[in-house]
C-alpha positions as CSV (number, residue, x, y, z in Angstrom):
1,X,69.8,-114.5,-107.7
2,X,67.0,-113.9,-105.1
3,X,66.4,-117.3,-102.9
4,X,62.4,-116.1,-104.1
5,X,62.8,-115.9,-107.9
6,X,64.8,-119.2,-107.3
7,X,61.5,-120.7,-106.1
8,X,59.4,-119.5,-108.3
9,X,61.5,-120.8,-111.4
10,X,61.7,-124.2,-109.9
11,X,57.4,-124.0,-109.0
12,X,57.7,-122.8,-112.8
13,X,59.7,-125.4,-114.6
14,X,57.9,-128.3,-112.1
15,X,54.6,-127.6,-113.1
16,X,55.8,-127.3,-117.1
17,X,57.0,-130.8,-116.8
18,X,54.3,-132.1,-114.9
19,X,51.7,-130.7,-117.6
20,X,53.8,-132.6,-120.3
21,X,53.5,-135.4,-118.5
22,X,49.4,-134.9,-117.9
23,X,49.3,-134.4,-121.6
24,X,50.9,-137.7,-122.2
25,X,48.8,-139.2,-120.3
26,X,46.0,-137.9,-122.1
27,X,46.9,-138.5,-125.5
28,X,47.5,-142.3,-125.1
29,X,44.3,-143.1,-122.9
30,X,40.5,-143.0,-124.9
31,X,38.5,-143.7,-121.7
32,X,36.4,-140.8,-121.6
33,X,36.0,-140.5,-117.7
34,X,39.6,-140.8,-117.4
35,X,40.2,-138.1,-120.3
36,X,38.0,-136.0,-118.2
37,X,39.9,-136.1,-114.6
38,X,43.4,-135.6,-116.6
39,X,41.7,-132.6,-118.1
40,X,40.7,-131.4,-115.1
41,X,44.0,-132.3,-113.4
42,X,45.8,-130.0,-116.1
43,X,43.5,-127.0,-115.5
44,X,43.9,-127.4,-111.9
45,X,48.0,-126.9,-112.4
46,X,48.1,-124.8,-115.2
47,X,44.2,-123.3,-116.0
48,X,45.4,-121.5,-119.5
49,X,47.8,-124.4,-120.6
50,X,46.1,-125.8,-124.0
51,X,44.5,-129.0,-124.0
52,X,44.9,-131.3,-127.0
53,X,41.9,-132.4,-128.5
């Protein structure tokens, strides 16, 4: 495989788990300024990944 798709999977699968991880994170806090910057962080990454309300 090209080394370029090989870099782009690895960008791919990174940002997946680091979403799941931001979602985490945003399921087990309830400060709402917090909430907010996880939010933001995940739109930053990944801007049409869904957001649990």
């Amino acid at each position: 495989m090209a080394i370029e798709r090989m870099k782009e999977l690895r960008r791919r699968r990174h940002r997946k788990q680091k979403v799941r991880k931001l979602r985490a994170r945003l399921m087990a806090t309830r400060d709402s300024s917090e909430r907010q910057r996880i939010i933001e962080k995940i739109r930053r990454i990944s801007p049409t990944a869904p957001i649990p309300e």
